[in-house]
N, C-alpha and C positions, 0 to 999 in steps of 0.2 A: 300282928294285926295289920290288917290291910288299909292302908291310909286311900283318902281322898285328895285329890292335889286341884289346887286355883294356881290360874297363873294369871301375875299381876305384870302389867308390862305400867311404867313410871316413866312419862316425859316432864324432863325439867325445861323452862321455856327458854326459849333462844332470847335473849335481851343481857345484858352487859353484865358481868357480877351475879347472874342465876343459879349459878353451880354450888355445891357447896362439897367439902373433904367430910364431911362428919357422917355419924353412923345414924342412918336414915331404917326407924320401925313402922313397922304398920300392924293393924289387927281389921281383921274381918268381920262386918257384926250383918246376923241375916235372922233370920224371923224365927230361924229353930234353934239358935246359940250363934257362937261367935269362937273366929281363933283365937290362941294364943297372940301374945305381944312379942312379935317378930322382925327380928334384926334383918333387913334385905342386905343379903350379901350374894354377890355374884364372881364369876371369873375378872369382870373388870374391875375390879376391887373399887378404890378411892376415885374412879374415874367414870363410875355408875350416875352418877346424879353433877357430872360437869355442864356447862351450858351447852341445850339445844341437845343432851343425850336420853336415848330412849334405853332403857334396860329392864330385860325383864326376869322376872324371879320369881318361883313354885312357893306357895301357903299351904302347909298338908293339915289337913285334920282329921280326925280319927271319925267323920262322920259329916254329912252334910250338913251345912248350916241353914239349907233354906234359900229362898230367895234374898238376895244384897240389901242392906236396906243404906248402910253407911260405911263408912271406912273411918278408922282413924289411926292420924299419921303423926310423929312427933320425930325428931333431931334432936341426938344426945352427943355435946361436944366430944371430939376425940382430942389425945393430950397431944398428940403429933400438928397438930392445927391451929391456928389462932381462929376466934367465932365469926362465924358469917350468916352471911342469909341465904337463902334459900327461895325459889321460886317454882314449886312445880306449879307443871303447866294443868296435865291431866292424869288419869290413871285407868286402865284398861284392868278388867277380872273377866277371864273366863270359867265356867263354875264346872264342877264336873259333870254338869247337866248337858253340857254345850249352850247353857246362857251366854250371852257377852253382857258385860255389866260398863255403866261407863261413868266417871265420879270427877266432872270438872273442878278443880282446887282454884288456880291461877289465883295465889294470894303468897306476898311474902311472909315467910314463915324465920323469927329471926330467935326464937328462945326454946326453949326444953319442952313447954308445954304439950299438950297432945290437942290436936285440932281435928277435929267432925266433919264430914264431907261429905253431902249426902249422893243417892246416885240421881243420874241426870234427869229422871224422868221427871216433867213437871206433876208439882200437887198442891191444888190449895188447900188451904186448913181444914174446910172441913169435909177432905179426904185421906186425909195423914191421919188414919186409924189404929195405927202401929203403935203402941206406949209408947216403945223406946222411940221412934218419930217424932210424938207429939215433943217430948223430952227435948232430944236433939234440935227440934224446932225452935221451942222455947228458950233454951240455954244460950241456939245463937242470937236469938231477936234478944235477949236481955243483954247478951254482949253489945251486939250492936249499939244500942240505946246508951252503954254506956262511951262506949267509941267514936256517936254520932250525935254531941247533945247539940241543941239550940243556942244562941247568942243574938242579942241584938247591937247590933254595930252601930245602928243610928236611931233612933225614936224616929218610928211613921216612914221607914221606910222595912222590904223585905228582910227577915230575918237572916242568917247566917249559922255555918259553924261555930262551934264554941274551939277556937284554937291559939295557942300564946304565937305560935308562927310555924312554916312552915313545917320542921324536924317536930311540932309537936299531933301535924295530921297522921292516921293510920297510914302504916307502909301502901297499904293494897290500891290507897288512892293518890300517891306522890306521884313526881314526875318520873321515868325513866332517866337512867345514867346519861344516854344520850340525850332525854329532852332538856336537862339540866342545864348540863354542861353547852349545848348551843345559847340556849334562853340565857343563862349570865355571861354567855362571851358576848353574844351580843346585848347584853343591857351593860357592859364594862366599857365595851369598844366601839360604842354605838356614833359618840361624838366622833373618835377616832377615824370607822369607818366611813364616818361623811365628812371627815375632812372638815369638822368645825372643833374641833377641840378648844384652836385658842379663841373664838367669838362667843364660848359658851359664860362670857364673866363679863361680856360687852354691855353695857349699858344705853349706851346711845342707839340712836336712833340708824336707820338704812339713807344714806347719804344721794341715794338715784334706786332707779331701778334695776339698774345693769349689776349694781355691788348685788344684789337679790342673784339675779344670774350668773353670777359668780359663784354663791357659795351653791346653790343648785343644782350646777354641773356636775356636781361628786357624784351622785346617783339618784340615778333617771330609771322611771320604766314608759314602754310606748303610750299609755295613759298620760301618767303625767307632762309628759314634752309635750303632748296636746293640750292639756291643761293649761300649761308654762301659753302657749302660743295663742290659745282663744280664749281665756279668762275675761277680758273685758267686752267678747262676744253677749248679746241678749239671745241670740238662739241659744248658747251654751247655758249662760243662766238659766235659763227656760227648760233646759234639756236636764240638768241635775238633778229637778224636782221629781223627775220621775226615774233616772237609773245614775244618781249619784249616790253616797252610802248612807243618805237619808232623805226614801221614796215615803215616807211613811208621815209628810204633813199634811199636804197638796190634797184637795176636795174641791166638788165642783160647786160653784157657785151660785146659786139659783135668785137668791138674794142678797145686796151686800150688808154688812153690816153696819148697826145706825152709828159706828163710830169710822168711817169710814168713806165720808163723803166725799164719794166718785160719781160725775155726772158726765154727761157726751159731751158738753162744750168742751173740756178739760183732757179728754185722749181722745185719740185718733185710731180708728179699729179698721180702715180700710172700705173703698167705697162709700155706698151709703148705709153702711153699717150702724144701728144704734147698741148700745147698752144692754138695755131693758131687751131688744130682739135675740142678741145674741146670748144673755142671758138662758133664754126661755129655748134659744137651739142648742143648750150645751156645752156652749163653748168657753163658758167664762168659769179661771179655776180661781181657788182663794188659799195662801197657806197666810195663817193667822201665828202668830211668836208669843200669847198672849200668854201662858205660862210666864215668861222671861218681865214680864212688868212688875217693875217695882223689886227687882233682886239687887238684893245688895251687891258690889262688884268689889274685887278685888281691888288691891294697892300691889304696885307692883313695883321694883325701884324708888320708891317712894311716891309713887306718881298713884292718882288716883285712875280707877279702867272704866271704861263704858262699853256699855251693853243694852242694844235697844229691844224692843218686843215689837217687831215691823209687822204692819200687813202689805203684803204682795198680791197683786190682782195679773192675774195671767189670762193669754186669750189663744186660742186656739186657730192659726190663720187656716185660710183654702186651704194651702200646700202642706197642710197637719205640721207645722211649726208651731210649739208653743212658747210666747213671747210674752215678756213682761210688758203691761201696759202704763201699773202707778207704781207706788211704793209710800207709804205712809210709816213712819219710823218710828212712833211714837204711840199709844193707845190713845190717847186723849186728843181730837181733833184740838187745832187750838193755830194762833197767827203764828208764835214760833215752832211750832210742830207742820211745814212746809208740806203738799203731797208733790212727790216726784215724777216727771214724767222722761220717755227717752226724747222727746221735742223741747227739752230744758234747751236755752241757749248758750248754757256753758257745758261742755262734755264732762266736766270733774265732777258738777251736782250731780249728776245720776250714776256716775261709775261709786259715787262716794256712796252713795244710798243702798249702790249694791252687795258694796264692801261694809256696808252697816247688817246687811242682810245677810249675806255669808259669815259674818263672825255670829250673829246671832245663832242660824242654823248648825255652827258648828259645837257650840255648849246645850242647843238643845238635842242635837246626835250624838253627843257623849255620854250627856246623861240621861238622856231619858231613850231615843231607841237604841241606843247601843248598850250601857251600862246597865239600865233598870229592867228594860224590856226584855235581854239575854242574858247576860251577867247574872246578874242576883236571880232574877226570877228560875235561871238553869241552875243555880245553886241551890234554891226552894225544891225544887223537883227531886234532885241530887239527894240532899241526907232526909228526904221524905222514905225515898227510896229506899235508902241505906239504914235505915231506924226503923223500917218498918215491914220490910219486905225477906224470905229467906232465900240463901240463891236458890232452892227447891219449889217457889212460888213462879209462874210464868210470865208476869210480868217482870221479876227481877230478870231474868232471864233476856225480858227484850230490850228493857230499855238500860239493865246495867251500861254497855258500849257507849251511852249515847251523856255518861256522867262522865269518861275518860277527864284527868288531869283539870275537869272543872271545880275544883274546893283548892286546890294550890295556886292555878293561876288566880282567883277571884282574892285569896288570902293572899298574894302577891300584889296585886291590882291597892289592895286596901293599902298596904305599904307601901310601895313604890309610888303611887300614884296619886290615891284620892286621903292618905293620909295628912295630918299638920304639915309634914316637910315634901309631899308626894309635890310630882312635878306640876299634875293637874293643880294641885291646888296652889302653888307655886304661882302661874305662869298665865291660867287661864280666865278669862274676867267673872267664871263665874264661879273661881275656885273660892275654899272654904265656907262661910255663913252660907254663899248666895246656892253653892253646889246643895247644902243640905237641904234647902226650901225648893231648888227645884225641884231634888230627887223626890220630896213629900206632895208636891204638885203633881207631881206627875203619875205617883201610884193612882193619886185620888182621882184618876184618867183614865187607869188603863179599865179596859171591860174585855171580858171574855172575848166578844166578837170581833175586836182588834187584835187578838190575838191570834187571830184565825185569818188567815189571808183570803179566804173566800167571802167571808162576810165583812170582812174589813174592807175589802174594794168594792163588792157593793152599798157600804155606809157610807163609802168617802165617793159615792157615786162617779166612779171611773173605770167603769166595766168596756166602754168603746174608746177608750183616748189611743189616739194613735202611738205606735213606737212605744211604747211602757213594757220592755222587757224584762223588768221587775215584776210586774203583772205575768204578763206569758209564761216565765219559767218557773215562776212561784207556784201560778193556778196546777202547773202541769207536776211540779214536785211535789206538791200537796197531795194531788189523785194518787200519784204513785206510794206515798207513804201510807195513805188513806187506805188503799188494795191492800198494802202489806200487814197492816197493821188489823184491819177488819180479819183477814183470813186467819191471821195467829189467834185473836182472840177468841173468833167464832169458833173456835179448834177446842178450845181449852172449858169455853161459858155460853155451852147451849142454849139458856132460855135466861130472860131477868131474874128468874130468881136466885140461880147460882151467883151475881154478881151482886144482888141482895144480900148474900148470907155468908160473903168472904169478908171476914170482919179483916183483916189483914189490908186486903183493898181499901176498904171505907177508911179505916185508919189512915192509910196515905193522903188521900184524896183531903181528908179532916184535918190533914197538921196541915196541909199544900196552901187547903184556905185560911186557917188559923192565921199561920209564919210565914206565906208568899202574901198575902191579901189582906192580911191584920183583920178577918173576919167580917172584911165590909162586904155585903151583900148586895148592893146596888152594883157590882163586879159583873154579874154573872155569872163568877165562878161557881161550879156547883160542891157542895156543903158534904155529899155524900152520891152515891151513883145508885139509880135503879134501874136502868137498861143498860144492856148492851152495845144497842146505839152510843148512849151520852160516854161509855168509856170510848168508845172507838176513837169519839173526834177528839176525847181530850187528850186521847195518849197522842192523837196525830199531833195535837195540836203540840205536846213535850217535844215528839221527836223533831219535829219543822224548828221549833224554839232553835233548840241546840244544834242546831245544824244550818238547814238549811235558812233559816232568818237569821242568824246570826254569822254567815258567810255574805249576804247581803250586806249586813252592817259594817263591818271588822273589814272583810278584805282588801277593798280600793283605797283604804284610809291614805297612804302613802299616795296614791293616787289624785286624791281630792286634795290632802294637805300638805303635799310635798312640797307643791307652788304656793309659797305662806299668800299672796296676797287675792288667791283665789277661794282661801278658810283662813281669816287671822282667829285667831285661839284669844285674841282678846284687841282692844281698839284702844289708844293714849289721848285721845282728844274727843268731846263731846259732838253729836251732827251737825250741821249747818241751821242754822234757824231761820235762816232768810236765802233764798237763790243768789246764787250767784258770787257769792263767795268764796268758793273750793277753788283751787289749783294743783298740781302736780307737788307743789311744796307743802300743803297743807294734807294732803291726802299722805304723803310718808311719815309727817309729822304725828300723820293717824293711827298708820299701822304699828302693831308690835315693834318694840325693840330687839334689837340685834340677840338677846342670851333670849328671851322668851321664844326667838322663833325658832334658834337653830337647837333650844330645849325640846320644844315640838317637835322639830324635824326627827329626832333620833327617836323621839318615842312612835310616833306615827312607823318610822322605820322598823324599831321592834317589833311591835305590836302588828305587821303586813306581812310577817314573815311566818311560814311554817316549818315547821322543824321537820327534821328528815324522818324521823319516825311518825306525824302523821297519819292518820289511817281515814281512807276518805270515805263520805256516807255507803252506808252498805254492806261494807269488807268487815266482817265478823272472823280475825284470827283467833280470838278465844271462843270457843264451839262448845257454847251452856248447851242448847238445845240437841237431844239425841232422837226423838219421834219422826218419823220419816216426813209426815206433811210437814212442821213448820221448816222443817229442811229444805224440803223443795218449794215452801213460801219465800223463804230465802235467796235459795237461785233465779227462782221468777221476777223477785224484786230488783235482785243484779242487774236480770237480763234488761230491766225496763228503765233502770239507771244507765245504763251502757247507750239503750235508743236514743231517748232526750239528749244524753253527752253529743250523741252523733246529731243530733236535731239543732242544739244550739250551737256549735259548732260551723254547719251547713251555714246558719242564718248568718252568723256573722260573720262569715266569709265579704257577706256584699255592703257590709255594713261600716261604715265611715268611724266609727265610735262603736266597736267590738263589745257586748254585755258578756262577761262572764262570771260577773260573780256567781250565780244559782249553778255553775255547769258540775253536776253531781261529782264530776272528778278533782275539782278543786273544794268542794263542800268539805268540810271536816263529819265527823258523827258527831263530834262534842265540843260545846264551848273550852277548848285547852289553849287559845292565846289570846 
């Protein structure tokens, strides 16, 4: 009898420990039957399926099977080996039609089992007209569901994985060997590497400013030593609000508010400048801390911590300087709640009011645009996806990349960090009680349109403010993701009613609002999708999250808090309640103690660092997609990530204070540290 022969060509992925010795089957299943359950053996014997090897191997059947529909592959220990895992990457079949078939796996594969792998072509459900399809579909989504359940970490705030710890999330979304092994040397050697080991049990207080510059010198980046040197600058203060690693309070002013009485006798705006005029030309911005009133604060050392809820009134000079003009520390006007001006007659009331102001800003950029805003709400996204989508669906497709290493560091974060013993809650004023009221404060804030960086600057009406290159690269990243993102879908969901009648989709979109939104409606998050349109912006709106907003937030951390007294993480002494009381003794007396800062310092250190494996917005090394357009949607979106890289790059050539967080090539795809 004259056989039919497929050849299967098997890459196993290059990544550390992907190889495996053991005897690697596969079977063929296509529309008219299916092969045999066959053992791939080749000339290269146990060295067929080692890391990074491509090997390929003849399937005969006594008869065509049809066009490909799946593959399934299973590892049966051999006795010459102790058990391993296994990582193929992808698998090639060419049919004896001269089809080429193409069946992306990239999943660790660690037990006997047999696993289903469909071929690459996207489909949504209700074109998966195949029984054994619809089957194979179902069997994964039930797996999934049981692999991806739900957890609530906190009451009133976003949901989470259901996980006991790290070894107990799915292989396929752990760290790589390599990311591991960096991420705990440096969370081991973290005091070590800055050279605070023995200050980290210090209780006292910083004795001058210079003992600060002392322990600082360990490690520097060009940011920070600019930080270290103009910290007590009000341009610089001025300047953070818009490209420090928390642009996201700052709106412009049109009115002040009635708890906030500022009048023109009381600042000085230049000229004959009033208020109320420059009000009305735009110029006057407002960031308000008003979340942070009334939070409970930490005890730290035994010591009770403070933490104010400030209003900052900034003004816009000629020379597009933006300058603070008051600072009111308190929400409640009142004789000991003082407002501050830079024409105080002592220099320590208004440096201390600032340094009230930067601790403030730094617990409300922890938790709420960094940790709530990315963190969690990219974990929402994450096992939506994972729970409900098959990799054969085209959306899994696009945005699996952009969930990399997000459910391990966030389930790390939980531990390490914002846990009973985590360092956050440890160290910073608004660790434990006060951390969970804000994180609940702050969901009951977020709304769809702040999540969108185009309608978020124009809400927070700062569409013309000079120098806001957080604005510039952001607006520009967005179109680009927006282009990328519109072409793929429009490829896949012709008209509304296909995106209507992909219950798969709705499904996601339905847990995203459930468990990211706790089903508040006044969100604007939408409940289910019926255009085309509303999916575009909201996937742009995922992949911007995890990415490119979240390189915004995360990456200058070391930058902004390396110099503790430019972000104290928490304050030892309550404001001044009358002028003129501060000095240079009372203001160290202020800041953090010696183990809370140089605890800081390492974590901020961690947490600034990216791991060599990285993979920056764009670079798709696992290739789900095999259709030729979203292929070359792909390389178009490269090529337009590459331009911007070269665009912001140019810019800050001439630029005194260099913006790079948003520069595509330093963006990650996925919230992973």
């Amino acid at each position: 009898m004259k056989l039919v022969n497929y050849i299967v060509t098997m890459a196993t992925g290059d990544l550390t420990f992907a190889g495996t010795f053991h005897n690697v089957y596969i079977k063929l299943v296509g529309t008219d039957g299916e092969s045999d359950h066959i053992w791939l053996e080749s000339l290269n014997g146990p060295l067929s399926f080692i890391r990074g090897a491509v090997s390929s191997f003849t399937v005969s059947c006594p008869v065509s099977i049809g066009k490909l529909i799946l593959i399934e592959i299973d590892k049966q220990p051999h006795l010459l080996f102790f058990e391993d895992s296994w990582f193929p990457a992808k698998v090639e079949v060419k049919s004896p039609e001269g089809d080429t078939y193409n069946f992306p796996t990239y999943r660790w594969i660690t037990d006997s089992e047999v696993h289903l792998f469909r071929e690459a072509t996207a489909l949504r459900v209700f074109e998966d007209d195949n029984p054994l399809s619809k089957y194979s579909r179902e069997q994964e989504l039930k797996q999934r569901e049981e692999d991806y359940r739900w957890d609530v970490y906190v009451e009133g705030i976003p949901h989470c994985i259901m996980a006991e710890g790290i070894f107990s999330l799915p292989d396929e979304v752990r760290f790589s060997f390599t990311k591991t092994t960096e991420f705990f040397f440096t969370e081991a050697t973290g005091l070590a590497e800055l050279q605070l080991k023995g200050l980290s049990d210090c209780t006292k207080n910083w004795p001058n400013i210079d003992a600060i510059h002392r322990v600082f010198c360990c490690k520097r980046t060009n940011m920070s030593e600019y930080v270290q040197k103009h910290w007590k600058e009000d341009t610089f203060f001025g300047y953070q609000f818009l490209n420090g690693v928390n642009p996201m309070l700052i709106q412009r002013c049109s009115v002040l508010p009635k708890n906030f009485p500022v009048s023109d006798d009381m600042i000085f705006l230049g000229g004959h400048c009033s208020l109320a005029g420059e009000m009305k030309k735009g110029n006057v911005f407002l960031c308000d801390y008003k979340h942070l009133d009334g939070i409970k604060t930490n005890i730290i050392n035994g010591k009770k911590q403070y933490l104010m809820a400030p209003l900052v009134l900034l003004h816009k000079t000629p020379d597009d300087q933006l300058m603070p003009v008051a600072i009111q520390l308190k929400q409640i006007p009142a004789d000991d709640n003082p407002i501050f001006f830079p024409t105080d007659t002592t220099e320590y009331d208004w440096l201390t009011a600032k340094i009230f102001v930067r601790s403030a800003d730094f617990n409300e950029h922890q938790l709420n645009a960094h940790l709530l805003r990315t963190h969690l709400l990219a974990e929402v996204f994450a096992v939506s996806l994972l729970r409900n989508m098959p990799m054969v669906h085209p959306l899994y497709k696009l945005l699996v990349p952009h969930t990399r290493y997000t459910l391990q560091i966030n389930n790390l974060a939980r531990g390490l960090l914002i846990s009973e013993t985590g360092i956050f809650t440890r160290f910073a004023a608004s660790g434990g009680e006060g951390m969970r009221t804000l994180l609940k404060r702050s969901l009951s804030s977020v709304t769809y349109r702040s999540l969108c960086i185009p309608d978020d600057i124009v809400e927070r009406g700062l569409e013309d403010v000079p120098n806001f290159y957080y604005r510039d690269d952001g607006l520009k990243l967005w179109d680009i993701i927006h282009r990328f993102v519109k072409g793929v879908l429009r490829f896949y969901y012709k008209d509304d009613t296909e995106v209507q009648k992909d219950s798969e989709l709705q499904k996601w979109i339905s847990d995203i609002f459930e468990h990211g939104f706790l089903s508040q409606a006044g969100t604007g998050i939408p409940e289910s999708f019926t255009t085309v349109t509303e999916l575009v912006k909201f996937v742009t709106m995922v992949i911007f999250t995890c990415s490119g907003q979240h390189s915004a937030v995360n990456t200058g951390q070391f930058d902004d808090c390396g110099w503790m007294p430019n972000t104290p993480l928490t304050l030892q002494r309550p404001p001044p309640t009358t002028k003129g009381t501060t000095s240079e003794a009372t203001m160290l007396q202020t800041l953090p103690a010696v183990n809370a800062t140089v605890q800081i310092m390492s974590t901020v250190w961690l947490l600034s660092r990216q791991s060599t494996d990285s993979i920056p917005l764009g670079k798709y090394p696992e290739e789900h997609f095999s259709e030729k357009i979203p292929c070359k949607l792909i390389q178009d979106f490269q090529g337009e990530l590459q331009v911007l890289s070269a665009i912001i790059n140019a810019r800050n050539k001439s630029l005194e204070v260099p913006y790079t967080y948003l520069d595509p090539m330093v963006v990650e795809n996925s919230v992973s540290i």
